[in-house]
C-alpha positions in Angstrom: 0.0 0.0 0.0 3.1 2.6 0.6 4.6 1.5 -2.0 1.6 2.4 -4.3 1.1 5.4 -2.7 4.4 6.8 -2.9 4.4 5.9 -6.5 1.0 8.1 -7.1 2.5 11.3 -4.9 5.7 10.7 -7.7 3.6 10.1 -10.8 1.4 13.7 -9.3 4.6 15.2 -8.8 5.8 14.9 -12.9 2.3 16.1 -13.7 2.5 19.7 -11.5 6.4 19.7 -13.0 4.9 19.6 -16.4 1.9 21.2 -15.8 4.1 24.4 -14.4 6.8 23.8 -17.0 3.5 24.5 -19.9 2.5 27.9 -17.2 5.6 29.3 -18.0 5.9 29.0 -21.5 2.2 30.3 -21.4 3.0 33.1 -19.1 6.7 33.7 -21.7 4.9 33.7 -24.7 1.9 36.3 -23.4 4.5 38.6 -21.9 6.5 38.8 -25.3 3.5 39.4 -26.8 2.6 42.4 -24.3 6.0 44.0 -24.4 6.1 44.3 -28.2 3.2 46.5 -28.7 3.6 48.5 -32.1 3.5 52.2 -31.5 0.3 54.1 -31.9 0.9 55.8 -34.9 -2.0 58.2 -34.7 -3.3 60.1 -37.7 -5.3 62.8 -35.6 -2.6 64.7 -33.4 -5.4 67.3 -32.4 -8.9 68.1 -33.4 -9.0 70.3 -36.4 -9.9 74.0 -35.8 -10.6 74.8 -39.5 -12.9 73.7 -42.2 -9.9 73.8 -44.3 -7.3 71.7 -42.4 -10.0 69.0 -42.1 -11.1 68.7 -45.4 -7.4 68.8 -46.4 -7.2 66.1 -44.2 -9.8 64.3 -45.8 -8.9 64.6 -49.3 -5.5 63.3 -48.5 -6.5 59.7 -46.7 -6.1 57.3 -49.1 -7.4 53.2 -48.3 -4.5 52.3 -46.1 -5.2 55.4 -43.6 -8.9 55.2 -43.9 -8.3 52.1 -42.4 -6.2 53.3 -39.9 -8.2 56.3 -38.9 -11.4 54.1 -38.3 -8.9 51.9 -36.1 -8.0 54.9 -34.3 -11.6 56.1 -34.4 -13.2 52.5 -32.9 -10.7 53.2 -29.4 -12.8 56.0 -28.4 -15.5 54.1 -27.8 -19.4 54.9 -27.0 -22.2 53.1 -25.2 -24.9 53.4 -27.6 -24.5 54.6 -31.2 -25.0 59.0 -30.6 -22.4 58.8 -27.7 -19.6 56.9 -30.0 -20.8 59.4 -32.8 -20.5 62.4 -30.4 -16.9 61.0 -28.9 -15.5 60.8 -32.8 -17.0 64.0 -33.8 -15.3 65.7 -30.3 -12.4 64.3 -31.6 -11.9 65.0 -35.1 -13.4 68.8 -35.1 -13.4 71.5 -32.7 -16.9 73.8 -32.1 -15.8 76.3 -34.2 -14.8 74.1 -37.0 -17.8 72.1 -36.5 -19.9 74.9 -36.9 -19.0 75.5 -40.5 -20.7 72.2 -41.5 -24.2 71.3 -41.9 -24.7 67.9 -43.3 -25.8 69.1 -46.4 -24.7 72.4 -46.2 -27.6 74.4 -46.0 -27.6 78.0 -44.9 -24.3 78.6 -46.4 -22.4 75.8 -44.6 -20.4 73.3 -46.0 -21.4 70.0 -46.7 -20.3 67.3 -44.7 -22.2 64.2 -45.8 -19.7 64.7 -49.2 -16.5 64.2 -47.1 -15.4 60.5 -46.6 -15.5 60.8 -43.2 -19.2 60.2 -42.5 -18.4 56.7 -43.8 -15.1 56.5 -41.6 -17.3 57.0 -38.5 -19.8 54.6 -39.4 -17.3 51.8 -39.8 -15.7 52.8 -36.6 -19.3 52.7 -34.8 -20.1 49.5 -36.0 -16.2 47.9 -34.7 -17.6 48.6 -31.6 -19.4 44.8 -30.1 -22.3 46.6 -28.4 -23.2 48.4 -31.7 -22.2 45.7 -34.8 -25.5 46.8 -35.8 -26.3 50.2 -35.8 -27.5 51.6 -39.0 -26.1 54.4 -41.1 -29.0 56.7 -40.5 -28.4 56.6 -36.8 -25.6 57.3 -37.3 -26.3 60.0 -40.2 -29.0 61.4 -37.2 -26.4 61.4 -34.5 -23.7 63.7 -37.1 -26.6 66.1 -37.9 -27.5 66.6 -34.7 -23.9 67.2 -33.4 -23.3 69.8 -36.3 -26.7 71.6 -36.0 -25.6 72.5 -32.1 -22.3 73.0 -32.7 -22.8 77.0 -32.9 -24.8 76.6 -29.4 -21.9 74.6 -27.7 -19.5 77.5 -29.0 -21.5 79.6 -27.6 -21.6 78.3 -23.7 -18.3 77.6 -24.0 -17.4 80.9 -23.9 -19.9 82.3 -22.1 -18.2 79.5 -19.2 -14.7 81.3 -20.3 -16.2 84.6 -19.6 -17.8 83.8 -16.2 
């Protein structure tokens, strides 16, 4: 019965050795993994503060930085589909920049819906699990609604700058 017994506590033994021995190289391979991160090579330094920066910006993307930007875009995140659309418009454009656009340019604005942005968003939305489904009008009504207050949010901000 010892005998047997000692022989099962060995046999356990070489199982944990191995069993650790697998941890590591586990554990190895994750860390090499985690300490070679590429750098974030981020196409929007700062939110544009012209009309004209940002749609020399957006003539310029060609396919590999469209995909890149929406990459960049999907990080920022959003619990339903007008908060993501809100956190990627704050991003890209400033108020005053913002309120040059209309989406299709009425009352002497410019039009945004002809930029290739709007699509850019919308595939950076729909990376996002929770909202793999939203539709492009929502998110079409969430940029309309964003640019038709931008004026308004200039506004308090400075009124909040002033007082």
């Amino acid at each position: 019965f010892q005998h047997r017994v000692w022989r099962l506590l060995h046999v356990m033994r070489l199982t944990q050795q191995r069993h650790g021995e697998v941890l590591q190289e586990i554990c190895s391979q994750s860390v090499k993994h985690l300490t070679t991160p590429t750098p974030p090579n981020f196409l929007i330094k700062a939110a544009f503060t012209t009309s004209e920066a940002l749609e020399e910006f957006d003539q310029s993307l060609n396919e590999e930085q469209q995909a890149q930007l929406v990459d960049e875009l999907s990080h920022l995140g959003g619990t339903d589909v007008g908060q993501a659309t809100r956190s990627i418009l704050s991003y890209l454009l400033t108020g005053p920049a913002a309120s040059e656009y209309s989406w299709l340019g009425q009352k002497g604005k410019k039009k945004f819906s002809t930029l290739k942005l709007p699509s850019l968003i919308f595939q950076a939305v729909r990376r996002n699990k929770k909202l793999a489904t939203a539709t492009k009008a929502e998110v079409e009504t969430a940029i309309k609604s964003w640019l038709r207050h931008a004026k308004e949010r200039c506004k308090s901000k400075e009124a909040e700058s002033e007082g």
